[in-house]
C-alpha positions as CSV (number, residue, x, y, z in Angstrom):
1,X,199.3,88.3,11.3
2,X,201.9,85.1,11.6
3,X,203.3,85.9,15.0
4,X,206.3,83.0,15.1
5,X,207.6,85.2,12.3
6,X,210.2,87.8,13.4
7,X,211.5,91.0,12.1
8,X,215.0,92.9,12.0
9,X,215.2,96.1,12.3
10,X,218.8,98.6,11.7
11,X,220.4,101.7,12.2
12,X,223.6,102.9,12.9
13,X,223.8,105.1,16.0
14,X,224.8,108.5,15.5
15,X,226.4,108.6,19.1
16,X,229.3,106.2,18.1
17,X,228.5,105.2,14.6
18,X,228.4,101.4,15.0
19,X,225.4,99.7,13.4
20,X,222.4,98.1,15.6
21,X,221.1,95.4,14.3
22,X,218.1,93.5,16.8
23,X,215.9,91.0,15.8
24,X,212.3,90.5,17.2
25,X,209.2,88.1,16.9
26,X,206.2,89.8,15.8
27,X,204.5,88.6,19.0
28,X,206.6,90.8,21.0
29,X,206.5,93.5,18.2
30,X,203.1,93.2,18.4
31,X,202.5,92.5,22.0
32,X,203.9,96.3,23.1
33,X,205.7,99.1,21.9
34,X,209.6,97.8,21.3
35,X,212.3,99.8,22.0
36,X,215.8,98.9,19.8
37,X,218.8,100.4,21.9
38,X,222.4,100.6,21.0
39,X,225.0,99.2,23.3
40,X,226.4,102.3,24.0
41,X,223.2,103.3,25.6
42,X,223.0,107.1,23.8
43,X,220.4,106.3,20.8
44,X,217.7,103.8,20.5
45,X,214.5,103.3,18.0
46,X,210.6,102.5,18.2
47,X,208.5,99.7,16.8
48,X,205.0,99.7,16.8
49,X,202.8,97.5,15.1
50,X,198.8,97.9,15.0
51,X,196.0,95.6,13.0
52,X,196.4,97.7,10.1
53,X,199.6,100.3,10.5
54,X,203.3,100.4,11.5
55,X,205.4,102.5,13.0
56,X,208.9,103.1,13.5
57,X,210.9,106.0,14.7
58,X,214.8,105.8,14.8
59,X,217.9,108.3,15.1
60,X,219.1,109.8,11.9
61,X,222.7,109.7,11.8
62,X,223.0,112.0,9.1
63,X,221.1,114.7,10.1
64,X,220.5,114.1,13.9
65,X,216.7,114.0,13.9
66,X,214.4,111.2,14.7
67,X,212.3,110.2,11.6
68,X,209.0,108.6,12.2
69,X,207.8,106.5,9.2
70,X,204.3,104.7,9.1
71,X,202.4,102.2,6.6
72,X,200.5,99.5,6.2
73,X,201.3,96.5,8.1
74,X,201.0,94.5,5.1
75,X,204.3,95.9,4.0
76,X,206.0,95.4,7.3
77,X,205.1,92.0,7.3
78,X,206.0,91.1,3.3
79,X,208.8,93.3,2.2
80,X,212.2,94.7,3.7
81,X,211.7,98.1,4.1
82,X,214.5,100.9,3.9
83,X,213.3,104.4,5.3
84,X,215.5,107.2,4.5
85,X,216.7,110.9,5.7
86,X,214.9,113.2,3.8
87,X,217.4,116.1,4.2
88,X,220.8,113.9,2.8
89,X,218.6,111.4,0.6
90,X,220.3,108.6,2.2
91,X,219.2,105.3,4.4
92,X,218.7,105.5,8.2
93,X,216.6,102.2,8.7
94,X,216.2,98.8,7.3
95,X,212.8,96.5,8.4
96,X,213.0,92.8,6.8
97,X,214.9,90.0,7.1
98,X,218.0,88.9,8.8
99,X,220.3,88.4,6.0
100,X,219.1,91.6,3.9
101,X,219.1,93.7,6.6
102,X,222.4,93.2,7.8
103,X,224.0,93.2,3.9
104,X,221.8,96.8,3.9
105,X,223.5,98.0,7.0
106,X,227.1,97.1,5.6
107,X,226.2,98.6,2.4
108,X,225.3,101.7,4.4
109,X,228.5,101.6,6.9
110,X,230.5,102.0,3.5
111,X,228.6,105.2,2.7
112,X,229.2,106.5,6.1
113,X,233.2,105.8,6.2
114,X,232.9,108.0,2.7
115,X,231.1,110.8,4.5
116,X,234.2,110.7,6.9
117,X,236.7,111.0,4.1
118,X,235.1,113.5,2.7
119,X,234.0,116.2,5.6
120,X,236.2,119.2,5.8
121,X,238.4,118.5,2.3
122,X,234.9,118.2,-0.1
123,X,232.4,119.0,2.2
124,X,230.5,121.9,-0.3
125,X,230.4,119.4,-2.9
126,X,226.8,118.6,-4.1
127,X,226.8,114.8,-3.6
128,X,228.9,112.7,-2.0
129,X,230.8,110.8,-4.7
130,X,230.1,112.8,-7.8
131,X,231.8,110.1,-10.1
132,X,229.0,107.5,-8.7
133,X,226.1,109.8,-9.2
134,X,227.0,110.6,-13.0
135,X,227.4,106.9,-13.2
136,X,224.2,106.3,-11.8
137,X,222.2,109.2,-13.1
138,X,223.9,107.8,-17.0
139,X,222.1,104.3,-16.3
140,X,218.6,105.6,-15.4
141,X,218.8,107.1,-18.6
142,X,220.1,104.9,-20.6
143,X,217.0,102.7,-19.1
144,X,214.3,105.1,-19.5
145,X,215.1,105.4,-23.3
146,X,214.3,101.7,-23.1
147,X,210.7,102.8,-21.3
148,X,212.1,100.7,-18.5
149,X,210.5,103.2,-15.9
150,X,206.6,102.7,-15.2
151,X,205.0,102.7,-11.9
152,X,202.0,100.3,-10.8
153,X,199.7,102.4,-11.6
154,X,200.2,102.1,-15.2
155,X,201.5,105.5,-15.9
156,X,205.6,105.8,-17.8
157,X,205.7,109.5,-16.7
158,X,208.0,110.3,-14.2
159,X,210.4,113.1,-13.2
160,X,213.3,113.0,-10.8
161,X,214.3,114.2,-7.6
162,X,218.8,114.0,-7.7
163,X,219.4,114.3,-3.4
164,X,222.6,114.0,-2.1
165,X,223.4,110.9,-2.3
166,X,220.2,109.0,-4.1
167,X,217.9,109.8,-6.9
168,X,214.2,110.3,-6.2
169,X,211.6,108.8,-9.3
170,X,208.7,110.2,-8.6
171,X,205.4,109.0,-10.8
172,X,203.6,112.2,-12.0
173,X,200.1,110.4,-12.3
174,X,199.5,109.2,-8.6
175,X,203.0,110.2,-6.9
176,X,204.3,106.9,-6.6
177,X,208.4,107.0,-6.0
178,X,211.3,104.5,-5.8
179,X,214.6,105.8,-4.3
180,X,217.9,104.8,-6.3
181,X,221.0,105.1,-3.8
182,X,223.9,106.4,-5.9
183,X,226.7,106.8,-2.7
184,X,228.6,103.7,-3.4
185,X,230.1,101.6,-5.9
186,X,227.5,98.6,-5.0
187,X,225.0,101.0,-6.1
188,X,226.4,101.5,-9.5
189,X,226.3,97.6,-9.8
190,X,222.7,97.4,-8.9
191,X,221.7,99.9,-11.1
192,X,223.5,98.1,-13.8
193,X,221.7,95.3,-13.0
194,X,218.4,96.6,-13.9
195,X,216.6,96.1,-17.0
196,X,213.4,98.3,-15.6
197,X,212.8,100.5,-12.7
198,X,209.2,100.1,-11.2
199,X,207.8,103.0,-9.2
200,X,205.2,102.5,-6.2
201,X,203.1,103.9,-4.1
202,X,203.5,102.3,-0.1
């Protein structure tokens, strides 16, 4: 493990809604348990870090529950991790660097200013910006008739999960997913962007 690295971890508090963004060095990560806290003093989230395992528990601002994740520390330390609510389908948590996390957490402050427009007026609708899901769910396809969707396992089978605002591909040979946010209209220019979609197991 390279402890001068560091790590960012972000939320947005479900308290009073403003993103928390910290950054840590693995030593301390890795020294003790970590506790992330917003300034407002009402919600806060957990990093642990092991030899071989993470974990990190934070306030779900979309459904009000804490959601543990774990893995393999060897993601922790190499990739920027998003963990999401399982309930809505979209992002509680971003893991990586700096600069990516805090982009993430703006991205994800965007989604939650829609949710505000829409509560009360829309709120039985099935997603939360239908125009951006059928935009999103029309490019998957449009890739997959390409065979732009495999998985590292080697398998091109798939099926899909649509959530409320994302859309689960989930491998059908060794369950392997990727999550595709579809809340936003950055998310319709990622997708966009993509020639293939690669599923993996964490």
């Amino acid at each position: 493990m390279e402890l001068e690295q560091e790590k960012t971890i972000g939320y947005i508090c479900p308290s009073c809604r403003r993103p928390v963004i910290e950054t840590r060095s693995l030593f301390s990560l890795a020294a003790s348990p970590t506790e992330i806290q917003c300034d407002c003093g009402r919600s806060h989230g957990t990093v642990e870090l092991s030899e071989e395992r993470f974990r990190v528990a934070v306030p779900c601002l979309f459904c009000g529950k804490i959601h543990t994740v774990t893995g393999s520390i060897r993601h922790f330390l190499k990739e920027t991790l998003a963990f999401s609510c399982k309930a809505s389908g979209l992002a509680c948590c971003f893991v990586g660097d700096r600069k990516r996390v805090e982009q993430a957490i703006e991205r994800l402050y965007g989604t939650v200013e829609k949710l505000g427009e829409k509560s009360g007026k829309e709120a039985e609708t099935p997603f939360l910006d239908a125009m951006v899901m059928e935009e999103v769910l029309a490019e998957i396809r449009e890739i997959a008739a390409r065979d732009g969707i495999s998985c590292t396992c080697g398998a091109h089978q798939w099926r899909a999960e649509v959530k409320y605002g994302s859309v689960d591909l989930i491998c059908a040979n060794c369950g392997g997913a990727v999550r595709i946010p579809a809340a936003t209209q950055e998310d319709i220019d990622d997708i966009c962007c993509k020639d293939r979609i690669l599923l993996k197991k964490v």
